[in-house]
Predicted model as a PDB file, atoms N, CA, C, CB and O in Angstrom, pLDDT in the B-factor column:
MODEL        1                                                                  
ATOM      1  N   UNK A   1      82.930 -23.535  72.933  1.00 74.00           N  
ATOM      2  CA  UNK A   1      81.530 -23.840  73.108  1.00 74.00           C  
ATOM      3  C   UNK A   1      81.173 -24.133  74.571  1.00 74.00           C  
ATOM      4  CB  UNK A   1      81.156 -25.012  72.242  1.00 74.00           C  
ATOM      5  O   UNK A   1      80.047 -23.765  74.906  1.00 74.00           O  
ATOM      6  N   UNK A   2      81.896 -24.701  75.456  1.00 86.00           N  
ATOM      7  CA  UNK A   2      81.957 -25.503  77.147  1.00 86.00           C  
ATOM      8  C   UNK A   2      81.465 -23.977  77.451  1.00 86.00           C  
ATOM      9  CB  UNK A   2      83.905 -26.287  78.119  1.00 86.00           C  
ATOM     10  O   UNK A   2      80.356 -23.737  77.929  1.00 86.00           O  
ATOM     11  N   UNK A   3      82.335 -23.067  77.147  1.00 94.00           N  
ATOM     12  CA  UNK A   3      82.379 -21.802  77.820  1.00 94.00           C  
ATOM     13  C   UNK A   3      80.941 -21.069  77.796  1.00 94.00           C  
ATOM     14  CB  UNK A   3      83.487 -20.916  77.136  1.00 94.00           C  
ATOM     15  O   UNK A   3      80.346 -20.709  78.811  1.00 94.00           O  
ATOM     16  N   UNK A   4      80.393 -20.876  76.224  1.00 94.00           N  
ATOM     17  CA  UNK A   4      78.827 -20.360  75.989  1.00 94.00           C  
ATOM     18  C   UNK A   4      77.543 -21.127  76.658  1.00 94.00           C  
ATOM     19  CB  UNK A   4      78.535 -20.439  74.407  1.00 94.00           C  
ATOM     20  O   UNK A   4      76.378 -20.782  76.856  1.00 94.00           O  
ATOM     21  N   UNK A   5      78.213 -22.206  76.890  1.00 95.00           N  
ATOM     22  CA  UNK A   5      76.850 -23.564  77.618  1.00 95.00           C  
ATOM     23  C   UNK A   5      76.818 -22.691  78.968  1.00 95.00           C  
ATOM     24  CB  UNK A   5      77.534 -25.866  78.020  1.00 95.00           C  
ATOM     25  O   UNK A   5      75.803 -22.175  79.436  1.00 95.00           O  
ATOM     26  N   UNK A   6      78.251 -22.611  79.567  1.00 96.00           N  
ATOM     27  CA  UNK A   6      78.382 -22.124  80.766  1.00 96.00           C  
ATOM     28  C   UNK A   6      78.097 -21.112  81.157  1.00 96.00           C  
ATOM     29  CB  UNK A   6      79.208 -22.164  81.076  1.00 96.00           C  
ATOM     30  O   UNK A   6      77.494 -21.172  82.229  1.00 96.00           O  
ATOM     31  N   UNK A   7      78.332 -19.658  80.578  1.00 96.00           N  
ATOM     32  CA  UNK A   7      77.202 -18.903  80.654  1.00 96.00           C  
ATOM     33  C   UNK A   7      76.084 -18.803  80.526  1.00 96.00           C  
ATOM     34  CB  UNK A   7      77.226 -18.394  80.341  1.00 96.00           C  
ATOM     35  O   UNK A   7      75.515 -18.005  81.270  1.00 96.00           O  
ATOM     36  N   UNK A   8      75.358 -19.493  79.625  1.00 97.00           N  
ATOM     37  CA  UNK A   8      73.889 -19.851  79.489  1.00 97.00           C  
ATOM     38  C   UNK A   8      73.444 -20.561  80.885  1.00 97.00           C  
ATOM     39  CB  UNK A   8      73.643 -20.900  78.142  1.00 97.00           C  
ATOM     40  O   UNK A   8      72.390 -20.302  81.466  1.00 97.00           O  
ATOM     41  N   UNK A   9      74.185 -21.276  81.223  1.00 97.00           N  
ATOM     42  CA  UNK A   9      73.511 -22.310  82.516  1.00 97.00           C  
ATOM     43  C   UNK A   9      73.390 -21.238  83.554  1.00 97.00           C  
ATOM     44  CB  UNK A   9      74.626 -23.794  83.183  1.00 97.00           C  
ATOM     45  O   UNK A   9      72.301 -21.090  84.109  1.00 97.00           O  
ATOM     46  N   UNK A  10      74.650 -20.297  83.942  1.00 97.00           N  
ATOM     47  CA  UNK A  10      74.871 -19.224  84.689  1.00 97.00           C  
ATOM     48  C   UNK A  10      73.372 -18.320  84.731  1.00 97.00           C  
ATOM     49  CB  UNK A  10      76.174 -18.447  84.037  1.00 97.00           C  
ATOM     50  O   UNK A  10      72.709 -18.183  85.760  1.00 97.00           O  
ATOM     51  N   UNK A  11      73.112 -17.915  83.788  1.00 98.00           N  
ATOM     52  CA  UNK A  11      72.023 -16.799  83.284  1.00 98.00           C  
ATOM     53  C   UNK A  11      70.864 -17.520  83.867  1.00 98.00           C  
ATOM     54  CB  UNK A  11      71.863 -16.487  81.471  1.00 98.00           C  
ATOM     55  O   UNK A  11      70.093 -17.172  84.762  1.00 98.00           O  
ATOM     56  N   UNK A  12      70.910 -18.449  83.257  1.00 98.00           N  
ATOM     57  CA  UNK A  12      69.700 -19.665  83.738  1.00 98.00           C  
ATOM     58  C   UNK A  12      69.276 -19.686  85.075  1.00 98.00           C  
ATOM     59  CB  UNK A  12      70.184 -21.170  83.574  1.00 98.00           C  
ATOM     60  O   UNK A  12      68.201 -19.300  85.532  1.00 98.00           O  
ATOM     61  N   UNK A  13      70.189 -20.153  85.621  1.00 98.00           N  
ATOM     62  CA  UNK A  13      69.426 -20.401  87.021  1.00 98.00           C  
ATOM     63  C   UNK A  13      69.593 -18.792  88.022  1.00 98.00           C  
ATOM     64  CB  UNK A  13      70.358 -21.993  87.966  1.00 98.00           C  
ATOM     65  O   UNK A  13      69.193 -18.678  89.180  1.00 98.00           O  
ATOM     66  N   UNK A  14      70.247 -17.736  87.248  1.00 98.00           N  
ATOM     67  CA  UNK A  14      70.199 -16.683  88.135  1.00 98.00           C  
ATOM     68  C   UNK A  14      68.800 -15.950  87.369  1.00 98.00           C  
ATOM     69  CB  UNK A  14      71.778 -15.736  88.215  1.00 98.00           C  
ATOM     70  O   UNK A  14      68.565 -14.836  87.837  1.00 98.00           O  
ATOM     71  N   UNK A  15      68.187 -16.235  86.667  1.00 98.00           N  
ATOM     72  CA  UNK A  15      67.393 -15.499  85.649  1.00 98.00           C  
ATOM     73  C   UNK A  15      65.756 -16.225  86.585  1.00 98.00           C  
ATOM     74  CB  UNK A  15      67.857 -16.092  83.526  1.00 98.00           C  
ATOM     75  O   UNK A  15      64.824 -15.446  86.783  1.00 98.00           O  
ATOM     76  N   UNK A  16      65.618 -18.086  87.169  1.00 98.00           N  
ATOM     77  CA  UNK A  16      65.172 -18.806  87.921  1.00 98.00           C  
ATOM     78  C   UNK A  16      64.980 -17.984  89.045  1.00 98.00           C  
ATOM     79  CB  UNK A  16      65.854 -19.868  88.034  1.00 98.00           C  
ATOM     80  O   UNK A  16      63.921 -17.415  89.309  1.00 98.00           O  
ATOM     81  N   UNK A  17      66.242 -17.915  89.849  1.00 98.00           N  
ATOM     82  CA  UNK A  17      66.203 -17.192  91.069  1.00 98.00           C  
ATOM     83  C   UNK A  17      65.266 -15.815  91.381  1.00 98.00           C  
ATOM     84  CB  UNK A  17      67.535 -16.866  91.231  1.00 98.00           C  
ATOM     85  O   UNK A  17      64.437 -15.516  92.241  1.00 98.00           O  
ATOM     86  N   UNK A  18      65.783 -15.232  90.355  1.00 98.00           N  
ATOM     87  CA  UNK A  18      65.207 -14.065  90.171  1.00 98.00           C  
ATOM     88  C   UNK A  18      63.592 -14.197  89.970  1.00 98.00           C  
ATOM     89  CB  UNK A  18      65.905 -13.437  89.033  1.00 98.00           C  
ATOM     90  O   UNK A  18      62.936 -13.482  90.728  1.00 98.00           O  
ATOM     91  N   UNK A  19      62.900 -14.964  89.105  1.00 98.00           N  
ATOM     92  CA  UNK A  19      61.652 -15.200  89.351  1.00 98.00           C  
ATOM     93  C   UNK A  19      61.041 -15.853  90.515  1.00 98.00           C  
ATOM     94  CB  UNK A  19      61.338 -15.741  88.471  1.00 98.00           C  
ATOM     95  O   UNK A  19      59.903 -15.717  90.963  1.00 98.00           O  
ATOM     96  N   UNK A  20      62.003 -16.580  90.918  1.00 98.00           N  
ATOM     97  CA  UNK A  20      61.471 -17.840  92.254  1.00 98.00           C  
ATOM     98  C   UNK A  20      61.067 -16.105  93.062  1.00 98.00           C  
ATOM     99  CB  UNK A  20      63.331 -19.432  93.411  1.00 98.00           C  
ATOM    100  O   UNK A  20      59.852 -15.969  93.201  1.00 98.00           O  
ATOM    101  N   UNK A  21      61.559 -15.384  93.355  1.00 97.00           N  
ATOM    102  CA  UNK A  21      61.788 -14.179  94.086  1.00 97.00           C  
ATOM    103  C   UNK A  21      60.920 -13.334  94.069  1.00 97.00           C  
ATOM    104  CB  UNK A  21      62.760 -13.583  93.788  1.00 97.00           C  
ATOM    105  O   UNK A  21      60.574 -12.797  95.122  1.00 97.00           O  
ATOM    106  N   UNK A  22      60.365 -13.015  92.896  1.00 97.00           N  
ATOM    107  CA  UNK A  22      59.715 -12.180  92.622  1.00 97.00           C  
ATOM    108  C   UNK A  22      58.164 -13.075  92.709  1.00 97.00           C  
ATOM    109  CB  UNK A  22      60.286 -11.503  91.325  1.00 97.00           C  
ATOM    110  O   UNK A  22      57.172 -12.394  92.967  1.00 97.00           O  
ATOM    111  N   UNK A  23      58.011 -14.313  92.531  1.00 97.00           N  
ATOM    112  CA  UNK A  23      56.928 -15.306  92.649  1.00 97.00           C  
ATOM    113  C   UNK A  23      56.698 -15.082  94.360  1.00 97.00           C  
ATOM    114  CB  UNK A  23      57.443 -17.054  92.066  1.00 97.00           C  
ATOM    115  O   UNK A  23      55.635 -14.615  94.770  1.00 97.00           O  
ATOM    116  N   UNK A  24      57.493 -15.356  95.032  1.00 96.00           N  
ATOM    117  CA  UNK A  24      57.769 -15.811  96.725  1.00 96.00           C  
ATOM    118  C   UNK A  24      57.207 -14.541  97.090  1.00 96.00           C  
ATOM    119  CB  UNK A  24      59.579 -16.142  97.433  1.00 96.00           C  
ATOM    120  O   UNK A  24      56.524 -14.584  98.114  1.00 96.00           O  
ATOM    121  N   UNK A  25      57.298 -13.548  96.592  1.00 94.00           N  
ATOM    122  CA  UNK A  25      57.051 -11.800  97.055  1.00 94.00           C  
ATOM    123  C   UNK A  25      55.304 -11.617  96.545  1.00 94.00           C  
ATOM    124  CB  UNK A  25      58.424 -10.361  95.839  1.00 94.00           C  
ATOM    125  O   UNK A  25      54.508 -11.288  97.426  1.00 94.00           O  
ATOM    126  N   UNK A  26      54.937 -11.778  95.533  1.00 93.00           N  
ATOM    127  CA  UNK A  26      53.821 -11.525  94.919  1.00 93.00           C  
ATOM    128  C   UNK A  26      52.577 -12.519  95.886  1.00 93.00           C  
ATOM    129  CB  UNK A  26      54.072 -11.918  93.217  1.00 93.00           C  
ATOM    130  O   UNK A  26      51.508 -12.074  96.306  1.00 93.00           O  
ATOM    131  N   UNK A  27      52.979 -13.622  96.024  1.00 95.00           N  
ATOM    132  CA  UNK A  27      52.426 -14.805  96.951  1.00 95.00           C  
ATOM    133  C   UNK A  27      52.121 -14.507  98.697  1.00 95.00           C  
ATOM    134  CB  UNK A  27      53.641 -16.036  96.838  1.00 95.00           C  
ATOM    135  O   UNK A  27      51.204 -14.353  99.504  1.00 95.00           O  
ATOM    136  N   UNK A  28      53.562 -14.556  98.590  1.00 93.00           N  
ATOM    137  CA  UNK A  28      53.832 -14.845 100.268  1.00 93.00           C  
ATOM    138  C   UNK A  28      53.116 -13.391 101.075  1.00 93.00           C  
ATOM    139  CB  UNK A  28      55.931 -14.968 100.677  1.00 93.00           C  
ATOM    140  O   UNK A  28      52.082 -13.549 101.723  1.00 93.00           O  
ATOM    141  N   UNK A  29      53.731 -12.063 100.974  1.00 90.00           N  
ATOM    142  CA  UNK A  29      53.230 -11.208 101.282  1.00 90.00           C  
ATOM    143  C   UNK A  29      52.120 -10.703 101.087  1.00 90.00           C  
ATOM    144  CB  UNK A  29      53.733 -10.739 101.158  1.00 90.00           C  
ATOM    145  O   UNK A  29      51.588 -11.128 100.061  1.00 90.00           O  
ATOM    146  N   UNK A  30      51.257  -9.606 101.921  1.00 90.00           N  
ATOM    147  CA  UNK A  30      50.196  -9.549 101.780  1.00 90.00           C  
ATOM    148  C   UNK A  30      50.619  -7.837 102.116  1.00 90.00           C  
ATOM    149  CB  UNK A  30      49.212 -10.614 102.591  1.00 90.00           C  
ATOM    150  O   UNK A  30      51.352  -7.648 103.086  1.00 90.00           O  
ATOM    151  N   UNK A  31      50.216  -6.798 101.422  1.00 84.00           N  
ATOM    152  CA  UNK A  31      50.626  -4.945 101.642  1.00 84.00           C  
ATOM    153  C   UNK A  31      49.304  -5.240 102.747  1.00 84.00           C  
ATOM    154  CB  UNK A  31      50.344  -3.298  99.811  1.00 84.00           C  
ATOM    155  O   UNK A  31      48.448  -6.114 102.882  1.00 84.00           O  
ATOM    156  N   UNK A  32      49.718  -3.865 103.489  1.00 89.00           N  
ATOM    157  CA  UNK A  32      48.980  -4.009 104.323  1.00 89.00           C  
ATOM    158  C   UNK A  32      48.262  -2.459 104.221  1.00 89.00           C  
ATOM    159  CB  UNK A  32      49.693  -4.537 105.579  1.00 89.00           C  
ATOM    160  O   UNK A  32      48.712  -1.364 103.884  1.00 89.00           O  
ATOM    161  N   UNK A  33      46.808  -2.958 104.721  1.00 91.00           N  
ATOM    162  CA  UNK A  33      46.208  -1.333 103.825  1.00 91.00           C  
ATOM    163  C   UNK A  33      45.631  -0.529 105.283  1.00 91.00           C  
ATOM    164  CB  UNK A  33      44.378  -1.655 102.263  1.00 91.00           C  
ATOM    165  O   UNK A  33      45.201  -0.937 106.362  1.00 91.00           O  
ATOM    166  N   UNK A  34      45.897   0.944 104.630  1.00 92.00           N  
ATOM    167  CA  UNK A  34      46.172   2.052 105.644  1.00 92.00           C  
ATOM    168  C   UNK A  34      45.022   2.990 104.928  1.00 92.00           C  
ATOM    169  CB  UNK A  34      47.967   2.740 105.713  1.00 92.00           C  
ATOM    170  O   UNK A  34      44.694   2.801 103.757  1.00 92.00           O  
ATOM    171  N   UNK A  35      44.351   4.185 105.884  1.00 93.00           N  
ATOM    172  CA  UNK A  35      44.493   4.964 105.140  1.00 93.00           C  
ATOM    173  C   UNK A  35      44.982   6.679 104.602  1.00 93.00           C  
ATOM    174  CB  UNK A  35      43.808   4.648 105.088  1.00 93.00           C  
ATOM    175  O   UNK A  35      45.979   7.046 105.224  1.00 93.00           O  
ATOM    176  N   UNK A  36      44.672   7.301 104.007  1.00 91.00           N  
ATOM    177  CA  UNK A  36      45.342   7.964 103.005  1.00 91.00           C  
ATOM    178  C   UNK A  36      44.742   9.367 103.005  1.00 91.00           C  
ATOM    179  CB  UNK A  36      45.227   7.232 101.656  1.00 91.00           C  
ATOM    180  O   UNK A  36      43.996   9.472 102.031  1.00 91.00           O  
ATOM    181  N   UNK A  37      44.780  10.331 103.632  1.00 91.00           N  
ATOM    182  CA  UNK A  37      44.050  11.595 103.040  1.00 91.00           C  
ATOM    183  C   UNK A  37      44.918  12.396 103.362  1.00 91.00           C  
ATOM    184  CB  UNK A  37      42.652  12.042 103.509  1.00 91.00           C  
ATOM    185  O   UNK A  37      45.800  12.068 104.154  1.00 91.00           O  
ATOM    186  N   UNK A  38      44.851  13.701 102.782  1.00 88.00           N  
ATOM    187  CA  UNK A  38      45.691  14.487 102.507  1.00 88.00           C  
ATOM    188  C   UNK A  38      44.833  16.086 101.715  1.00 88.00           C  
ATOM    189  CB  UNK A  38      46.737  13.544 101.604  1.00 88.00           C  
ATOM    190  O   UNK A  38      44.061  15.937 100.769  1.00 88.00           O  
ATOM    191  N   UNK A  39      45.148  17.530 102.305  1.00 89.00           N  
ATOM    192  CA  UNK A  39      44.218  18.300 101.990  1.00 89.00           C  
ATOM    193  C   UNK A  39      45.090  18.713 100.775  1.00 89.00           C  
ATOM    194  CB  UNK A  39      43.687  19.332 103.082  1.00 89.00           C  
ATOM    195  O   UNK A  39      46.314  18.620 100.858  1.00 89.00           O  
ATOM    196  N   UNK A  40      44.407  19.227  99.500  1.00 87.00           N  
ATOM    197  CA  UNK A  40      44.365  20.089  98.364  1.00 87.00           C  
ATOM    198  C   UNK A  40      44.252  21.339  98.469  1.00 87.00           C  
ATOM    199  CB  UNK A  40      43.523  19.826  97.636  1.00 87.00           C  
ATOM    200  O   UNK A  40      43.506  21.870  99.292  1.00 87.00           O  
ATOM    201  N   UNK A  41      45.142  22.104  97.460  1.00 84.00           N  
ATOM    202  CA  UNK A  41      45.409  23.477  97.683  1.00 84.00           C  
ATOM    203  C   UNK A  41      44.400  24.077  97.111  1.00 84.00           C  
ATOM    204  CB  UNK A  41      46.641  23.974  97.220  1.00 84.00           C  
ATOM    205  O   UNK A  41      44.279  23.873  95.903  1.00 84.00           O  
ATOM    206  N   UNK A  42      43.595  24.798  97.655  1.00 82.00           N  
ATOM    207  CA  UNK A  42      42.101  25.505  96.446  1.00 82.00           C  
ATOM    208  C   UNK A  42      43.353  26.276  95.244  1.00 82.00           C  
ATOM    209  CB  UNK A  42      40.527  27.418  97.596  1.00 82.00           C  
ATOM    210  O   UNK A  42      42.722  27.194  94.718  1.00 82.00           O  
ATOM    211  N   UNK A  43      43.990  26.267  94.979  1.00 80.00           N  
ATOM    212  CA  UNK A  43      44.607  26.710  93.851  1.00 80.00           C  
ATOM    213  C   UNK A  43      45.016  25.654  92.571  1.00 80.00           C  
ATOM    214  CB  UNK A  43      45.762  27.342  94.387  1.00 80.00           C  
ATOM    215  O   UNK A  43      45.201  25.998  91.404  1.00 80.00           O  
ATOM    216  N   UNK A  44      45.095  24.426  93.061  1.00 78.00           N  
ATOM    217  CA  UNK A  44      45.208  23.250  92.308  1.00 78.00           C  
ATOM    218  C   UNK A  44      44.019  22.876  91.732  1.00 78.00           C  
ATOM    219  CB  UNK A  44      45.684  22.223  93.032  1.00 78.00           C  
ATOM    220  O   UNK A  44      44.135  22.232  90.689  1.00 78.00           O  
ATOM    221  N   UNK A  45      43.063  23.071  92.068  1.00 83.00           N  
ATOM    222  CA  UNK A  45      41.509  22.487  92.236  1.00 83.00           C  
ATOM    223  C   UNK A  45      41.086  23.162  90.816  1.00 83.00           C  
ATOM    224  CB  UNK A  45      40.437  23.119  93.854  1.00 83.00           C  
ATOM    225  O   UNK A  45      40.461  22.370  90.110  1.00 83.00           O  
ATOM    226  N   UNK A  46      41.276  24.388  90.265  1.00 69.00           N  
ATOM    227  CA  UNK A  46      40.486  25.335  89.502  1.00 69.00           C  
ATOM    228  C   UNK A  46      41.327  24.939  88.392  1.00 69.00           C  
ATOM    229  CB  UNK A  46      40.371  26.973  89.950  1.00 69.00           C  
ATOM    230  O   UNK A  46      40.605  24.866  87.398  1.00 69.00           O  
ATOM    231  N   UNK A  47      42.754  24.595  88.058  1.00 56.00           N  
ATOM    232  CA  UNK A  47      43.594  24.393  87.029  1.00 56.00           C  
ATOM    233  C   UNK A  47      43.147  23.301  85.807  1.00 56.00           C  
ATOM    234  CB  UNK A  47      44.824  24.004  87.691  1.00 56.00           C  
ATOM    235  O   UNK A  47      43.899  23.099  84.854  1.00 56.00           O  
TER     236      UNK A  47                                                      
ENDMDL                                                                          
END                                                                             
């Protein structure tokens, strides 16, 4: 049983980390906006 606690605790705080991470990223950073054009083939256009 020591052993299943111990993996559970393991999972736990790497499962934590993993959100602290993905929280810290969604927050902290900001994308930075560009922009975007790009020409179309008149053959794509009619499909």
């Amino acid at each position: 049983m020591p052993t299943l606690f111990r993996i559970l605790v393991v999972l736990a705080v790497l499962g934590g980390l993993g959100y602290a991470a993905l929280w810290a990223l969604a927050t902290k950073v900001e994308p930075q906006e560009r922009e975007l054009s790009f020409t179309v083939a008149p053959e794509k256009i009619g499909k």
